[in-house]
N, C-alpha and C positions, 0 to 999 in steps of 0.2 A: 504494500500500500504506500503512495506516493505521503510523504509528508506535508509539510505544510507552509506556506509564506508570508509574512507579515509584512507588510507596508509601513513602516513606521516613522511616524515623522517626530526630530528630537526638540523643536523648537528653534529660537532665534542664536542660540549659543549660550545661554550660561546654564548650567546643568540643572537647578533647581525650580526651571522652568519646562521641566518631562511632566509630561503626566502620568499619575500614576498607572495605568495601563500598558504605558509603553515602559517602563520600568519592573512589573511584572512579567508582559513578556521579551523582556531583552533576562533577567533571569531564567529563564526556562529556555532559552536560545541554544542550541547545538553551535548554527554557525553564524556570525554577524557581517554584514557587507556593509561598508560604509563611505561615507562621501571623505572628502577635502575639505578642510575648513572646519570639521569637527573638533570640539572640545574632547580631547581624551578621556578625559575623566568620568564623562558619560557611558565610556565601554565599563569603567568598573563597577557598573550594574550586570554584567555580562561576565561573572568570572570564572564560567568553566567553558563559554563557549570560542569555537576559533576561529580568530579577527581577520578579516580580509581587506586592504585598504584597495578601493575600490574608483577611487574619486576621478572626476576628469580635469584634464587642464585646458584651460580654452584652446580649440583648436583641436580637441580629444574627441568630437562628435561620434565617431566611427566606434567609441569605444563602449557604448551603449550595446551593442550586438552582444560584445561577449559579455557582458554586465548580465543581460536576460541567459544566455547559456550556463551562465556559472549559477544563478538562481533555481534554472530549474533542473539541472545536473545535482545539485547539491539536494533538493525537492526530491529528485528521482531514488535518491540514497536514502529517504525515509527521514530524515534530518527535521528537525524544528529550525528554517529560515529566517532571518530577521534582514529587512533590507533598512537598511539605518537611514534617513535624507534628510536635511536640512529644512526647519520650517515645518513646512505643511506638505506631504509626498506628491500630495496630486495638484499644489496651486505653482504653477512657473517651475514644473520638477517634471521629469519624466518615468515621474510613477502611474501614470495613466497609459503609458506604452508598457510598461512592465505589467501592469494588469492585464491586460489583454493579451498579453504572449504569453501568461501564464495560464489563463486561463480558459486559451485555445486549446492546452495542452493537456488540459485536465487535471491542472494542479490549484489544491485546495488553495484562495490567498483571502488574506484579512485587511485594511485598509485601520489603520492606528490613527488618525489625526495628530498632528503635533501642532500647537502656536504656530501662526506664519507669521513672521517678520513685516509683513504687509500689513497686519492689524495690532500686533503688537509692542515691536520695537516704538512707536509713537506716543502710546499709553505710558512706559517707561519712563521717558525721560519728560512727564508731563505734560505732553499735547492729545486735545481729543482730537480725534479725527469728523468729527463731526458735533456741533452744536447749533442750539434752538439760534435764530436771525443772525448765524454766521454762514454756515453749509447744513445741509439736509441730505446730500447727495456725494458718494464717493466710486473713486476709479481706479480701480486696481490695475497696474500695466506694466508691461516690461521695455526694458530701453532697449531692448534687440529683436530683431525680429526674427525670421526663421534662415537657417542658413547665415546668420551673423549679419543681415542684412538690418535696415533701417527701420525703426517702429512704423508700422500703419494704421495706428490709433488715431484717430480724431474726435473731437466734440466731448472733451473729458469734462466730468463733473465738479461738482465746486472744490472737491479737495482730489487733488492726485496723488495713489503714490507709485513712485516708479521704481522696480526691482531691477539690478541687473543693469546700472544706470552708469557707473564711473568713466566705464571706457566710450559712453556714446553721450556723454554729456552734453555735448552743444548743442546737438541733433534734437536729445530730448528737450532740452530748453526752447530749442526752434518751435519742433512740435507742440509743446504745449503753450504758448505765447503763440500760434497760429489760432489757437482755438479761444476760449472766452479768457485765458491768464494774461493781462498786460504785463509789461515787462520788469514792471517794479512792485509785480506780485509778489508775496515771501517764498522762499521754499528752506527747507531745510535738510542737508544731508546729515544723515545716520549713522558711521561709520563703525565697524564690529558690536555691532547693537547689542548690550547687556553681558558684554565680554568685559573684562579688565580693561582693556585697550579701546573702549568704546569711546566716540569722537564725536561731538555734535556739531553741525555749522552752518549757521543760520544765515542766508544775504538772499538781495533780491536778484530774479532768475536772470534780470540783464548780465551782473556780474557773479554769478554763481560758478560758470566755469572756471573761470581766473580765479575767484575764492579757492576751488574745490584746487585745482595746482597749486596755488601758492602752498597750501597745508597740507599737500603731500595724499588727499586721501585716495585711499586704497579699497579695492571689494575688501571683505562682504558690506556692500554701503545700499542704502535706499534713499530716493528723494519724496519727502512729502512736500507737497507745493497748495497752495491756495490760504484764503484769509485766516484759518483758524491757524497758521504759524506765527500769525501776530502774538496767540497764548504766551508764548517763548518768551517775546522779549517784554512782557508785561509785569512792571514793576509793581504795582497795588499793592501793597501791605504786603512789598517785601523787602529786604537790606540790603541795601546799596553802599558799598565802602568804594574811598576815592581815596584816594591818594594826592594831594595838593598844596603849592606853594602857600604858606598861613594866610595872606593877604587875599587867597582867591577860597579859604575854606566857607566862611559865609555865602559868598553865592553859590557856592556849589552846592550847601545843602539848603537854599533854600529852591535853586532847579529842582532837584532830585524832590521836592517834598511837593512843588507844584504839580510833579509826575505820580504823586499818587504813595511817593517809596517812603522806607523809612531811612535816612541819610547816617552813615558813618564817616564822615568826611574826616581824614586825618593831615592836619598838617604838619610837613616835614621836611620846611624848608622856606628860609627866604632870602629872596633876592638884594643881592645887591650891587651898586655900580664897579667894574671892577679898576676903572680909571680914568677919574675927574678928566685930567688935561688930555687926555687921547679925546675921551665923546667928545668937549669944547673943542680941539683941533679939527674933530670932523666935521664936526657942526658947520666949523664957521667957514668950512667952502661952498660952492654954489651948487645946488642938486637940483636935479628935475622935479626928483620927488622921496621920500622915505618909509623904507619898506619897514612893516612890522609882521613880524610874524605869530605873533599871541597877545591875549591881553597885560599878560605879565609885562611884556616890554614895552608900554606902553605906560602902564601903570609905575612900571621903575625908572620911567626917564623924564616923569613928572618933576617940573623944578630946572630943568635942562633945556625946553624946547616950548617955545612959544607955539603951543598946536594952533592957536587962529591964523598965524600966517605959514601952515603950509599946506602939500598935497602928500596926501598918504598914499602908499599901497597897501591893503589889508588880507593876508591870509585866507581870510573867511568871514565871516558876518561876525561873529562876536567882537573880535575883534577890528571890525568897523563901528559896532556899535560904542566901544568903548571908544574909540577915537573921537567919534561923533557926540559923545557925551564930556568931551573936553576941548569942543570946539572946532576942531577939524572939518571945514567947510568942503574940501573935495576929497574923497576917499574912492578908490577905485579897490574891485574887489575881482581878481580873474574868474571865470568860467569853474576850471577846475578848482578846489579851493583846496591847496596843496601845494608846497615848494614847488613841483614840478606843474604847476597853475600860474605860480607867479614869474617862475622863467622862464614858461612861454611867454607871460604878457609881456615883460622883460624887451624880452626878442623883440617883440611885434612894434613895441611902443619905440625902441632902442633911446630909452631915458637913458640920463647920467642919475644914478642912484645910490642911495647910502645902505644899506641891510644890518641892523640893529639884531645880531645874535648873541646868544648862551654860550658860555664857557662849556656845558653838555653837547652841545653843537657840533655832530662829526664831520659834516662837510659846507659848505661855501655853497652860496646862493648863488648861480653861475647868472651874469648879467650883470652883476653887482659891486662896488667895493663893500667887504664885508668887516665891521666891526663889531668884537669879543666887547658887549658892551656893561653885560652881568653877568654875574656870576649867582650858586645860590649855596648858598651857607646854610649845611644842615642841621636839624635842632636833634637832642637827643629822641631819637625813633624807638629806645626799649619799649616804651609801656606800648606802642604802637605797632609794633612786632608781636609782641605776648597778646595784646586783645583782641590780635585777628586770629592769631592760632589759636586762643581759646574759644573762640565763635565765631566760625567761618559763614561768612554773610551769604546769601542768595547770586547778588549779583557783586561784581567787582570790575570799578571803571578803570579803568588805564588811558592815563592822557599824552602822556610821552614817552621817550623812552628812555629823557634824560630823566623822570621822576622814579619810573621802573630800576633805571642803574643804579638811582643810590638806593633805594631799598633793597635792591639785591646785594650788593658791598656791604654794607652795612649788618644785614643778614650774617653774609658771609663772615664779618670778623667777630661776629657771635655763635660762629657755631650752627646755625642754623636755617642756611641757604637751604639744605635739600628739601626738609620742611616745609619754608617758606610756598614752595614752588609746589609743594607735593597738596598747600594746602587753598594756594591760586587754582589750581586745577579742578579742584571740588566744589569750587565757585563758577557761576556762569560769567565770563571772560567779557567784557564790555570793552572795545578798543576803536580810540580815538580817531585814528588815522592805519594805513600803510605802513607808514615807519615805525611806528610804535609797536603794530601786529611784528614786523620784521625781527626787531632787536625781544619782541617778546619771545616769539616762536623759536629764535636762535637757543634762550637759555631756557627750553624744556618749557614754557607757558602756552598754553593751548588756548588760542580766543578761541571766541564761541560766535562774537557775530561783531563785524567791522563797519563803524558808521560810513553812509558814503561821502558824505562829506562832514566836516570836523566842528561838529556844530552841537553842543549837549543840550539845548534848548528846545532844536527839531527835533530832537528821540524823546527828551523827559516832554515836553507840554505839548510839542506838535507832531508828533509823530502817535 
């Protein structure tokens, strides 16, 4: 008498999301066939039966034939089968070709459900997939189509999510911004969903793919995309810790408290001029116009610069608004609002310019003569170290990455960089800018979701 085959599907990857079913019969298993991408430690529910690593590598299609030969060869040998699969066996799996080959054959098979990553992985890391006058409506898809060719999903519901997505990213983005998702829809990739190594990264789909390379992500990843990823970045009665020069701590938690959050704003530093006769010697030649690039320098060269008579260049809105709130009658703000914004406008304008930087400052505002014009003198950060490791906030903003380097230095001559970093990670990563994600992501800090433009007022009150 022919044995018997189980379909079993193990969940999203962290073992104590089996169900009990499939953990009964992977016990009772003679012999267990398994994918790639499996958590080991889920065979050790399996420990008298023998493990077959079974798994494909992209590009392995063909290897499905002898995958159903060994199932039902092994079937034929009277054996209790377990075919082990990732998820759900029959949702974006080809356990529905294995059903039917097996069952042409006359061989006994059971279908186990497991968790699909499709409905799961989302719950997880607190997004529903659907909710009352957000979505009503959901779309399960995959980013490849058959033969490794291109999705031909159209007209997807309000929330999407897409499996099988990393390697055709743009494509899927194309796709689904063809259909009812504009392009500054949210979406958010998944990445090792409810594994140790699991990744979350949240931007809108215009720049999702350039996200999704810059942070390196890798399968096993899902994208969920549509309005209920807004849940994500939703501060309401949750803790927001910031890291800030003292002079800019006040407004910072008073943004963050207009957004709804509860503000831990730490300050950890302040600026100061780092030489009278140099800024006076710049001052006093003739310039088109003077670039700033934060509110802080702005705020520290008060006493220095007569702002009614000049022209600014500003970074970005905040700091135009602060110009503009100390007189500054023409303030020009580029497109991109980003160094690499202001040295195109740079270009385009070909002003004679002065560029007001940070001693944290690692490179030269190209277009510009550039003056080291403050420095920031940091205040003792102990108790500010220990109150974050002792209650690690919900969300955690990072504004630069010259604010990030002295907390991590500082960390470090305490003994307590690895920590630091181990307990940034457990926080949802809020990041300013580009450069800031850069020098983050270099020492082991994983953002979570990158404003697009540098502006904390359009995420806390307008966004």
């Amino acid at each position: 008498m022919p044995g018997k085959v189980y379909l079993v599907g193990c969940g999203p990857g962290a073992p104590d999301l089996l169900t009990v079913r499939a953990v009964n019969v992977m016990k009772d298993a003679d012999v267990i066939l398994y994918d790639r991408l499996l958590d080991e430690r889920i065979l050790n529910n399996a420990e008298k039966a023998e493990k077959i690593n079974v798994g494909k590598k992209p590009g392995e299609a063909d290897k499905q034939e002898w995958i159903n030969d060994l199932l039902y060869s092994k079937a034929e040998e009277e054996k209790t089968v377990v075919r082990l699969k990732n998820g759900n066996p029959v949702i974006f799996a080809r356990g529905g070709e294995e059903l039917k080959y097996l069952q042409e054959r006359g061989v006994d098979v059971e279908i186990v459900p497991g968790l699909s990553s499709a409905t799961s992985l989302a719950p997880l890391v607190g997004l529903p997939l659907t909710k009352r006058d957000v979505s009503s409506s959901l779309s399960i898809l995959t980013g490849v189509g058959k033969g490794g060719k291109n999705p031909s999903w159209e007209n997807v519901c309000e929330t999407a999510v897409v499996l099988m997505t990393v390697s055709n990213l743009p494509k899927v983005v194309e796709k689904l911004t063809e259909s009812k998702m504009g392009p500054d829809t949210l979406g958010v990739l998944i990445s090792s969903g409810s594994a140790h190594e699991e990744r979350v990264l949240v931007s809108q789909l215009f720049r999702i793919a350039d996200m999704s390379e810059f942070a390196g992500i890798e399968p096993p990843s899902i994208l969920v995309a549509g309005d209920v990823v807004r849940e994500l970045l939703n501060v309401r009665g949750r803790s927001v810790a910031a890291f800030r020069p003292v002079r800019r701590r006040e407004r910072t938690e008073e943004i963050i408290r207009k957004g709804g959050g509860e503000p831990r704003v730490y300050g950890i530093c302040e600026p100061n001029i780092t030489s009278k006769d140099d800024l006076i010697d710049a001052l006093a030649k003739n310039w088109n116009a003077l670039v700033f690039m934060s509110p802080t320098s702005v705020e520290t060269l008060e006493g220095f610069i007569d702002f009614s008579k000049i022209k600014a260049v500003a970074v970005g809105n905040t700091t135009a608004q602060t110009l503009k709130e100390r007189g500054v009658k023409e303030v020009v703000v580029p497109e991109k609002k980003s160094a690499e914004g202001v040295q195109n406008l740079l270009k385009e304008k070909n002003w004679k310019v002065l560029a007001f930087r940070s001693a944290l400052s690692d490179q030269d505002l190209k277009g510009a003569e550039n003056i080291v014009s403050y420095k920031f003198e940091t205040v003792d950060i102990t108790e500010t170290l220990d109150d974050y490791l002792e209650d690690i906030p919900d969300f955690t903003l990072l504004t630069s990455a010259g604010m990030l380097k002295v907390l991590l230095e500082k960390a470090g001559e305490e003994g307590k960089k690895s920590k630091f970093v181990e307990s940034l990670n457990e926080s949802f990563i809020l990041s300013l800018g580009r450069k800031c994600s850069t020098f983050a992501e270099s020492q082991g800090v994983k953002i979570n979701y990158e404003f697009p433009e540098p502006n904390l007022e359009s995420f806390f009150v307008g966004g």
